[in-house]
Structure formats: structure tokens, C-alpha cells
C-alpha positions as MATLAB code, in Angstrom:
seq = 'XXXXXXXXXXXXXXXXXXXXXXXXXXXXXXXXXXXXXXXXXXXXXXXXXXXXXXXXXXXXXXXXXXXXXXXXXXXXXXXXXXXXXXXXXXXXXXXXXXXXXXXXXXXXXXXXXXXXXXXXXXXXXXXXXXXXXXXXXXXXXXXXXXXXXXXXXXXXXXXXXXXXXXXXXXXXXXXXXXXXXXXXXXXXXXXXXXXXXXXXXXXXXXXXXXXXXXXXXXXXXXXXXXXXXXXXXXXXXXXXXXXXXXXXXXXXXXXXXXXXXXXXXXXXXXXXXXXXXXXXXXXXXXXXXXXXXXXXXXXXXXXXXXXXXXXXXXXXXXXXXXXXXXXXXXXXXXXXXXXXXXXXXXXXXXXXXXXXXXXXXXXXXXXXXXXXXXXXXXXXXXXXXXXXXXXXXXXXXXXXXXX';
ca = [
     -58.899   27.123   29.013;
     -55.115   25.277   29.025;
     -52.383   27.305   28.452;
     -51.715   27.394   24.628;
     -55.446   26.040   23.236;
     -56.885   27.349   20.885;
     -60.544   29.037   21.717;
     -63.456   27.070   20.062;
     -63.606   28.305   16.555;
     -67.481   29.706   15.460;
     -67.031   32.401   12.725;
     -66.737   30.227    9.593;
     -68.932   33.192    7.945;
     -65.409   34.743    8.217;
     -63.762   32.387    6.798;
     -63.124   28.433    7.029;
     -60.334   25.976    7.793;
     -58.389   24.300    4.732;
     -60.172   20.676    4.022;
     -57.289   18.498    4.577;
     -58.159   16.925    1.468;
     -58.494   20.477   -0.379;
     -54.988   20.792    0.722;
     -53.744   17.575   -0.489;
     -55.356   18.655   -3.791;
     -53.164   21.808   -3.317;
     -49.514   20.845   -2.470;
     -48.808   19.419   -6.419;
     -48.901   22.436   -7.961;
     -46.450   24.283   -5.645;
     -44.102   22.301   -6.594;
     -44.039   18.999   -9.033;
     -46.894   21.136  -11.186;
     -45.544   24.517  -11.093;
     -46.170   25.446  -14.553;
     -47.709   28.600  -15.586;
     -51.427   27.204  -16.870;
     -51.454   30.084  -19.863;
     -47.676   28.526  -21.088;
     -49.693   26.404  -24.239;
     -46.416   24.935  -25.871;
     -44.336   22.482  -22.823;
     -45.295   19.805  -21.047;
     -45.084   22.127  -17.576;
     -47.621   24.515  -18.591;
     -50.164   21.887  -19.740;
     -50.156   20.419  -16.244;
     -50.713   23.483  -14.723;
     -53.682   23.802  -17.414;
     -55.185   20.623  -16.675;
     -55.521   21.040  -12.895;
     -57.447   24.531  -13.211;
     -59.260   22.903  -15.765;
     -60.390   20.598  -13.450;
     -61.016   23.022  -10.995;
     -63.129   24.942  -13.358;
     -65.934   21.976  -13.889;
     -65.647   20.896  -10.201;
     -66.822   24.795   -9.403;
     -69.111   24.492  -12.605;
     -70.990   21.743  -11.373;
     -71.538   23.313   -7.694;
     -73.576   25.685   -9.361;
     -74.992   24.009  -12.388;
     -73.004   25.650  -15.008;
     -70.534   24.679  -17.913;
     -66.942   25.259  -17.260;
     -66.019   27.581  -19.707;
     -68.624   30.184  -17.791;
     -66.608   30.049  -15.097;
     -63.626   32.628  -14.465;
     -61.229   32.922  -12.075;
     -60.566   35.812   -9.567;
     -58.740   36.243   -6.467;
     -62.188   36.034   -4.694;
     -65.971   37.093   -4.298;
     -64.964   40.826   -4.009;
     -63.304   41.315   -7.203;
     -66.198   38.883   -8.506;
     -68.641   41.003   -7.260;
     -66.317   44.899   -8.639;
     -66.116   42.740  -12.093;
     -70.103   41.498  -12.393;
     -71.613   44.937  -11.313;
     -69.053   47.604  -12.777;
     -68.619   45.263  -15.906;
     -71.930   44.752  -16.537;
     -73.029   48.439  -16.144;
     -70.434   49.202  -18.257;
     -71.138   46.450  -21.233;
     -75.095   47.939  -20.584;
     -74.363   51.223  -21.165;
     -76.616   51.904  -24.094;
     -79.700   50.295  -22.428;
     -79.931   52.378  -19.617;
     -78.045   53.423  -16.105;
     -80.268   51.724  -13.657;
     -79.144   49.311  -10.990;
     -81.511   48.196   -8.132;
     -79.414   46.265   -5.050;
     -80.564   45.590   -1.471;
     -79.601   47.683    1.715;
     -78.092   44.647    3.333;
     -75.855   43.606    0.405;
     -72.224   42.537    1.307;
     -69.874   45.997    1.190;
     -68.139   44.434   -1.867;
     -71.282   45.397   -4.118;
     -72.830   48.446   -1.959;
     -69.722   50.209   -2.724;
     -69.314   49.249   -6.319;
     -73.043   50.209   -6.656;
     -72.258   53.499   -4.735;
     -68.801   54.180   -6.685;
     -71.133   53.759  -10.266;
     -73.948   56.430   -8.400;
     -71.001   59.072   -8.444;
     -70.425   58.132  -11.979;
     -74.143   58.928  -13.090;
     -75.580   55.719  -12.692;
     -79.084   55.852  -10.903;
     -79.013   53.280   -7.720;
     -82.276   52.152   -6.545;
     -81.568   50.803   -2.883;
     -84.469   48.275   -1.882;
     -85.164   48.178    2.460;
     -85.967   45.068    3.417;
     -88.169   43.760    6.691;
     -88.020   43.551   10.529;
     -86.226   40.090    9.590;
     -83.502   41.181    6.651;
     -86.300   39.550    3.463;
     -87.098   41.744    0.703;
     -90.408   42.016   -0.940;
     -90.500   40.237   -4.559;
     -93.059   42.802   -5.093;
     -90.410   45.724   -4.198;
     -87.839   44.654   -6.853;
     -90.690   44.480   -9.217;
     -92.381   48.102   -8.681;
     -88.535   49.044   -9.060;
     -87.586   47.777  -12.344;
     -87.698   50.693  -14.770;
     -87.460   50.707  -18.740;
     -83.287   51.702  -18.484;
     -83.005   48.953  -15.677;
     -79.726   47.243  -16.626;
     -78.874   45.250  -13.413;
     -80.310   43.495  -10.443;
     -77.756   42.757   -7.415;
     -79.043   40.141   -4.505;
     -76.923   37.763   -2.475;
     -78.065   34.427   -1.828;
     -77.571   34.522    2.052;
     -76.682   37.445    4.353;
     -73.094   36.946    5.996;
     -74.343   38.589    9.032;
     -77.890   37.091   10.128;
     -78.039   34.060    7.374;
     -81.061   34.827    5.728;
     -82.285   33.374    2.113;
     -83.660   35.459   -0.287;
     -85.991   34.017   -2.787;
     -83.885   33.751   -5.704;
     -86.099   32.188   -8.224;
     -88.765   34.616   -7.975;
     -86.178   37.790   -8.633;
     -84.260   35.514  -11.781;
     -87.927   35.408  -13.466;
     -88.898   39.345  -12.919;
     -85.491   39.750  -14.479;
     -85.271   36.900  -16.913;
     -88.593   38.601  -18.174;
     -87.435   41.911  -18.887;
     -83.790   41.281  -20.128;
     -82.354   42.582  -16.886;
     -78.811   40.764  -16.137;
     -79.269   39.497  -12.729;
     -75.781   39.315  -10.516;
     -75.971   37.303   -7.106;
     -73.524   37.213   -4.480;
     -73.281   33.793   -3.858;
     -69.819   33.561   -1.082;
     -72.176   32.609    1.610;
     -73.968   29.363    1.773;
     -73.517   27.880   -1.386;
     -73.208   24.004   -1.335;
     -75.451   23.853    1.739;
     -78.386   26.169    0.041;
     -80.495   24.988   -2.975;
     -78.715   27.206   -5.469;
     -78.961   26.718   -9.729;
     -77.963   29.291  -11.977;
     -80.519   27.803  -14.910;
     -83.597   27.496  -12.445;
     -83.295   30.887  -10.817;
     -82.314   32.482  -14.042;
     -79.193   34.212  -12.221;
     -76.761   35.448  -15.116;
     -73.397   36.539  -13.008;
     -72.686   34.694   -9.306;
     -69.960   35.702   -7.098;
     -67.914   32.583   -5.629;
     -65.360   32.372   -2.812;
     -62.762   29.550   -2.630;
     -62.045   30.588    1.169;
     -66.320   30.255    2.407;
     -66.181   26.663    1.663;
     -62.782   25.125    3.176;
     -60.854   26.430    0.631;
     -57.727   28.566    0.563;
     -57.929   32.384    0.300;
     -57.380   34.333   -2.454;
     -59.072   32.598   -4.986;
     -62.818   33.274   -6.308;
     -64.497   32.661   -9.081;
     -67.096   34.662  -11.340;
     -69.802   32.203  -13.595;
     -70.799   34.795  -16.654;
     -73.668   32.601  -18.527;
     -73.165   32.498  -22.248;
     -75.785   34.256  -23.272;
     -75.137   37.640  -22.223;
     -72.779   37.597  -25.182;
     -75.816   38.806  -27.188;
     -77.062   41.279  -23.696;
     -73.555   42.442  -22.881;
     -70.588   40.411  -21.313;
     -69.092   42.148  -18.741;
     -66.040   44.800  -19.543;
     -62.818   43.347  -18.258;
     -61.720   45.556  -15.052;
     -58.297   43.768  -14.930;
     -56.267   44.280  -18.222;
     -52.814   42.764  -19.378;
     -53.024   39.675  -21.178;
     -56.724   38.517  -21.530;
     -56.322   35.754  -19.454;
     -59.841   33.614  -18.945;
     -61.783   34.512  -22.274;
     -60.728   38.303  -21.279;
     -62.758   38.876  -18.828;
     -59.856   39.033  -16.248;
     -56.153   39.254  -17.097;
     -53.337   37.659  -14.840;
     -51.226   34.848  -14.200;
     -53.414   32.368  -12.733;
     -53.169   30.936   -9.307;
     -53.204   27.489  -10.218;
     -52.496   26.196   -6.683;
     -55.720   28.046   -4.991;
     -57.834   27.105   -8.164;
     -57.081   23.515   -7.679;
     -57.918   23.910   -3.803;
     -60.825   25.798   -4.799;
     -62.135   22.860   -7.111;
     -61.277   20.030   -4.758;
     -63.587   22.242   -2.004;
     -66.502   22.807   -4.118;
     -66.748   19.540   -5.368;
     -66.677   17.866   -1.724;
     -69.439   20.936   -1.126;
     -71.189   19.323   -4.000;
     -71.009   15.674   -2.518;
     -71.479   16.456    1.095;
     -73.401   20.071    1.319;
     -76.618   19.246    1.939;
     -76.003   16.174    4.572;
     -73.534   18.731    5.957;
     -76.331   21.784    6.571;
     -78.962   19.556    7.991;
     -76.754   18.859   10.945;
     -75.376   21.913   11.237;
     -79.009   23.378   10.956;
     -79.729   21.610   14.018;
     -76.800   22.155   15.988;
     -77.556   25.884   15.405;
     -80.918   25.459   16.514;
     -79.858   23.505   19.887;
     -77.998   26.294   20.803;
     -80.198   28.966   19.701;
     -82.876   27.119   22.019;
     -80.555   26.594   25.233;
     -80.043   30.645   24.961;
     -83.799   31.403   24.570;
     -84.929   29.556   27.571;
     -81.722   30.411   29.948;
     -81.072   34.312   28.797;
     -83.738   36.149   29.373;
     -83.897   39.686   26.869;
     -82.677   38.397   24.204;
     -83.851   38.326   20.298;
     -82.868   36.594   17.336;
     -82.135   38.869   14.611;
     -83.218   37.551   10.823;
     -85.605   35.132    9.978;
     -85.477   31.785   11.381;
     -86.196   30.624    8.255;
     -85.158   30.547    5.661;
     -81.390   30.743    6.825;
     -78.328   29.542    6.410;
     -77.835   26.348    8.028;
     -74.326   27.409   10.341;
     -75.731   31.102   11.201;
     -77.119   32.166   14.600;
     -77.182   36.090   14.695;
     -78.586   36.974   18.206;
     -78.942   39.985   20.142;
     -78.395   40.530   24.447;
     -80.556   43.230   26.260;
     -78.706   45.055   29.001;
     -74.788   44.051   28.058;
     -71.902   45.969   26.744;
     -71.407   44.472   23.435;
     -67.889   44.636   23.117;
     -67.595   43.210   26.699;
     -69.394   40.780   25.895;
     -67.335   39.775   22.453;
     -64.254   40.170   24.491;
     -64.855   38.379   27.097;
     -66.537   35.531   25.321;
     -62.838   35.531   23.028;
     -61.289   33.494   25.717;
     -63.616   30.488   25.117;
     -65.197   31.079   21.664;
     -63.810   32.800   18.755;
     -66.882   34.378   17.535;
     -67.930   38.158   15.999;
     -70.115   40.629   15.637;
     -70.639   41.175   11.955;
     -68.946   40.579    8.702;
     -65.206   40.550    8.297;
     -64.871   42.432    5.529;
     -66.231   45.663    7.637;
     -64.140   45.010   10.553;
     -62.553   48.140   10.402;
     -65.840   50.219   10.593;
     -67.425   51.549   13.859;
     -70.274   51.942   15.157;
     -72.823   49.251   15.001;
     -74.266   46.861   12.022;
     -75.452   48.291    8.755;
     -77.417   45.679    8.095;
     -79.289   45.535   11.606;
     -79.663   49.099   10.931;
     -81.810   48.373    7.943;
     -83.604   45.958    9.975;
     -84.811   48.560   11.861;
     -82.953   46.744   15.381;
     -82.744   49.337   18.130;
     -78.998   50.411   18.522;
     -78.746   48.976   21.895;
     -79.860   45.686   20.861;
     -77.679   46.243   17.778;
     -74.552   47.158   19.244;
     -74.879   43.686   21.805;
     -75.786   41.192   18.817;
     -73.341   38.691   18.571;
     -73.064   36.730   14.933;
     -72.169   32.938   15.752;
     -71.487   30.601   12.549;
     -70.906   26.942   13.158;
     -68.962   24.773   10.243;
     -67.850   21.753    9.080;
     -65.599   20.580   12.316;
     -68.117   22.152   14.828;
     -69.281   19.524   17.173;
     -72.048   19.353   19.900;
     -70.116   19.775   22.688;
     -68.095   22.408   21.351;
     -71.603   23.937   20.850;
     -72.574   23.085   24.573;
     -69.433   25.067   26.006;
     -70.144   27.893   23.960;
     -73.806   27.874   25.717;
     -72.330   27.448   28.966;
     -69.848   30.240   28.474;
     -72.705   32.916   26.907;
     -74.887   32.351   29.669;
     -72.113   32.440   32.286;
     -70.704   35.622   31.051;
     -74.090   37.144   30.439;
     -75.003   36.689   34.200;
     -71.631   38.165   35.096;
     -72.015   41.501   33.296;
     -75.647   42.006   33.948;
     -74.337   41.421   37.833;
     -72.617   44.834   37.809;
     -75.208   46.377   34.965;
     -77.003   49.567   37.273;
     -79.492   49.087   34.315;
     -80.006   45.464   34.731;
     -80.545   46.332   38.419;
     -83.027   48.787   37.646;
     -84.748   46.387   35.653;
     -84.581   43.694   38.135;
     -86.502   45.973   40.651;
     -89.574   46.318   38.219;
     -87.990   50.331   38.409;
     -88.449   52.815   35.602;
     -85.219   52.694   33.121;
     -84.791   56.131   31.427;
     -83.326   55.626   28.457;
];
């Protein structure tokens, strides 16, 4: 690679490039709109209003909602801390049940696990050799003080889809709230709050070429009569209370700008994206040999390709591969954990195939011969460290490998 360029980037699960048009939706309020949006009485704060106003029905109509059950947050995180402790909280006098998924983002396994050592009860669903749960499972676990039901729409580490629409009407049925984390995928994934009966979704600004630090949490109406979600962020009672603080009016008008060119463009955008991921999951199937793909093939998320490499050193293999391909191993937000994926783990993946998997997520500027170097440089640096692998060798000879 030249001196100075930039490796190929392939870990938009991480996060994703500004739009340039998101930014050009942006640079007005830093400085001609400046207003604070919650100052009601001048001409400066109403044009502040009206651009997060905007930005609330373009991120409305990404997920087939009104605007007003929209609120702002500084991201999917504190969406996620707000739906799940709020809603336990607003719940209280139904019952103390929650039932989540193993593989869930950390955001709501440790909210979930923070509310356990409160007294909550947490039932914690496993899921299959390829990261699905069982429809059947969530419904065996729903119990008469069930309050909450937490599943994300795709997995940020191996892409897979859970079926939605099938949970929403087990927990439409009963009067459960149903939360979804909804960061990953969403634009490119069918995905409508009134068909799958999902009552609190988790957005991020920063998934879908926005800018970071800006989320969003939809709250449908009607858990005004279930229980709305207890504010977790006092001082003001900024967006209908549910979360106090001077808004950033900026991100929110990036954030609309992206969702609503996700709305327009999404699904044209996955299909090639689907099959760029596929070309290059097939080139490594029939050049690497040892080698797995870890989730379901499909469903998935369109721009994820989580695959595993027999007989490497895992973090070799990332670091090496660095200097042509900026890709990872596993979500972001647990970057500072060791040891190797939680939610292989659940998948039951051995922990030597686990600890060489290798997450690669293709985006919006991702082109196919960006996608043919990172091929190239996979299988060239795969050969290379198997080369001076004594277990390879071993292998290689048809020789017993004790492991």
C-alpha cells in the first residue's frame, strides 16, 4: 500500500462514513441555525425547532411511526438503558420478568443484568448453532409477571435476522412491551414497528452514515395506558419527558437527512451489497480451505460476512490483514474485553475457531474491487501464517493433531 493511504475500509458494523449530503444537511445549524430548539419565544430557537422537527418525521418514517413517538438520545445505547430500565420501571406493578437473548448487543445484556441485581428475574434465551432463536423458546418463557421482551433486529457480529413479527404477536397477545434493538440493519432490513407489533426500537444516527452521538428511541403511543417508560435522564423534560437535555440539533438534523436517504435508497442499497458479500464469501470458500461461516446465511444482514480460519492466530491474522483492510473481530462496543466472542460462545463455536473469526461488513462506498483485494489479501496472508503453523504442518501430513 502507498505511503499515506488509507487501508480499505470494511467495518461499517462499527460505524459508517458521514453521507456527504447528511453533512450538508448538518453544517446550518452550527452556525446560521444555532438556536437552542427548546428556546419557544425568538426567531433563533424556532429554527433550531424546525430542523429537529424535520429530523424527527424523516426518522419516523424509516420505521413507520409518527413523529411525536420518536425521542432523541445521544445514541442506541442510552436508547436501549432508557427502553429496558424505563420500561421495567413504569411495569413495576405487573411483574419483574424480562426475557432477552444471549447474543443481545452489551448495551441491553448489561442493563438486563444491572435490573437482575435489583430483583428483577432475567430469563436469558440460547439460541442455535447459527445465532436464531426458537419462536417457540420466547413463548414457553413468557410468564404471568412477564413485563418485557428484548430482541435486536440483526446481530452486529454475524448479521443474522431474527423473526420479528412472530415475537411482536406472542407479545402483542399478552400485553408484554416488546423493545428491539434496531442500530444494525435498519433501512436495508424489512423493519415496521405496526406490523411486527414492536413497542420501543433503539436507533443509531452513526449505523446509517450519520454522525455520532445522536440516537433516537420510538416509544408507541399506546403504552401510555401499559406504562411509558420512566425518564433515566432528568433536568428539564426535554422530548415529552422521557429524556431531559439540550438537544443536539446539528446531529438530529444529520441523523434525519441519513435515515431518510436509508428510506429512499436502503433496499436497492442491500441487494448489492448482499451480493458483493456473497462474492467474497464464495472466493474464500473455494480458495481457503478450513474455514466456516459463522451465522446463518440467511437471513442476514446484507453488508455482514462473519467467518472463521482453522489453524491461524487470530490476532495475527487481524493484524496483519490491518495493513490492507480495516476490518475486526467483533463488535466495537466490547473492544475492550478479552478473550474471544460472547456471542460465538453462545453459538456453541469451538474457541479456536472462535478466537480466528474475523467479522467483515461492507457499506455504502464498498466497491467490487475493493472487495477483490480484500480476497486477495485474506488468502495471501492465510497461506503465509499456515506456512510457519507446526499445526498446519501436522495437518498437512495426514498426522495426528493433539489438541
Amino acid at each position: 500500500m502507498p505511503m499515506g493511504e488509507m487501508p480499505i475500509y470494511m467495518d461499517h458494523h462499527a460505524t459508517t462514513p458521514v453521507d456527504d449530503r447528511v453533512l450538508a444537511a448538518m453544517l446550518p445549524y452550527f452556525a446560521d441555525r444555532f438556536g437552542n430548539a427548546a428556546s419557544r419565544i425568538h426567531a433563533h430557537g424556532k429554527a433550531a425547532r424546525d430542523g429537529v422537527e424535520l429530523g424527527r418525521a424523516q426518522v419516523a418514517r424509516l420505521v413507520g411511526a409518527k413523529p411525536d413517538e420518536v425521542i432523541f438520545t445521544s445514541g442506541a445505547t442510552e436508547s436501549d438503558n432508557l427502553a429496558i430500565r424505563g420500561a421495567a420501571q413504569a411495569r413495576l406493578a405487573d411483574g419483574k420478568h424480562i426475557v432477552t437473548v444471549r447474543t443481545e448487543h452489551r448495551a441491553v445484556l448489561d442493563t438486563c443484568a444491572a435490573l437482575e441485581r435489583e430483583g428483577w428475574r432475567v430469563t436469558w434465551l440460547d439460541v442455535d448453532a447459527e445465532g436464531l432463536i426458537s419462536v417457540d423458546a420466547i413463548g414457553d418463557a413468557l410468564a404471568d409477571d412477564t413485563v418485557l421482551v428484548s430482541v435486536m433486529l440483526a446481530n452486529n457480529e454475524v448479521g443474522v435476522v431474527q423473526d420479528l413479527a412472530a415475537i411482536g404477536a406472542l407479545t402483542n397477545e399478552r400485553g408484554i412491551t416488546f423493545h428491539c434493538d434496531a442500530a444494525q440493519g435498519l433501512g436495508y432490513l424489512p423493519f415496521s414497528v405496526d406490523d411486527m407489533n414492536i413497542d420501543l426500537a433503539s436507533i443509531s444516527a452513526h449505523k446509517m452514515y450519520g454522525p455520532k452521538g445522536v440516537g433516537a428511541l420510538y416509544v408507541r403511543d399506546s403504552l401510555q395506558t401499559r406504562g411509558t417508560p420512566v425518564a433515566q435522564i432528568l433536568g428539564g423534560g426535554h422530548e415529552r419527558g422521557l429524556r431531559s437535555g439540550t438537544l443536539n440539533v446539528p446531529g438530529i438534523a444529520g441523523f434525519g437527512a441519513a435515515a431518510e436517504i436509508m428510506h429512499n435508497e436502503g433496499r436497492a442499497e442491500a441487494m448489492r451489497l448482499g451480493s458483493l458479500r456473497d462474492g467474497l464469501r464464495d472466493r474464500l470458500v473455494s480458495t481457503v480451505e478450513e474455514v466456516r461461516l459463522n451465522g446463518a446465511a440467511s437471513p442476514r444482514h446484507p453488508g455482514n460476512l462473519n467467518m472463521s480460519f482453522g489453524y491461524v492466530d487470530g490476532a495475527r491474522l487481524l493484524l496483519d490483514l490491518s495493513e490492507v483492510a480495516s476490518v475486526s473481530s467483533g463488535s466495537a462496543c466490547s473492544g475492550a474485553e478479552t478473550g474471544t466472542s460472547y456471542v460465538l460462545e453462545a453459538m456453541g463455536v469451538p474457541k479456536d475457531w472462535s478466537a480466528a473469526s474475523v467479522r467483515f461488513g461492507l457499506g455504502r462506498q464498498t466497491t467490487a474491487a475493493e472487495v477483490q483485494a480484500v480476497a486477495d489479501a485474506v488468502v495471501e496472508t492465510i497461506g503465509r501464517l499456515r506456512e510457519r503453523s507446526a499445526l498446519w504442518a501436522r495437518r498437512a501430513s495426514r498426522k495426528p493433531i493433539d489438541w
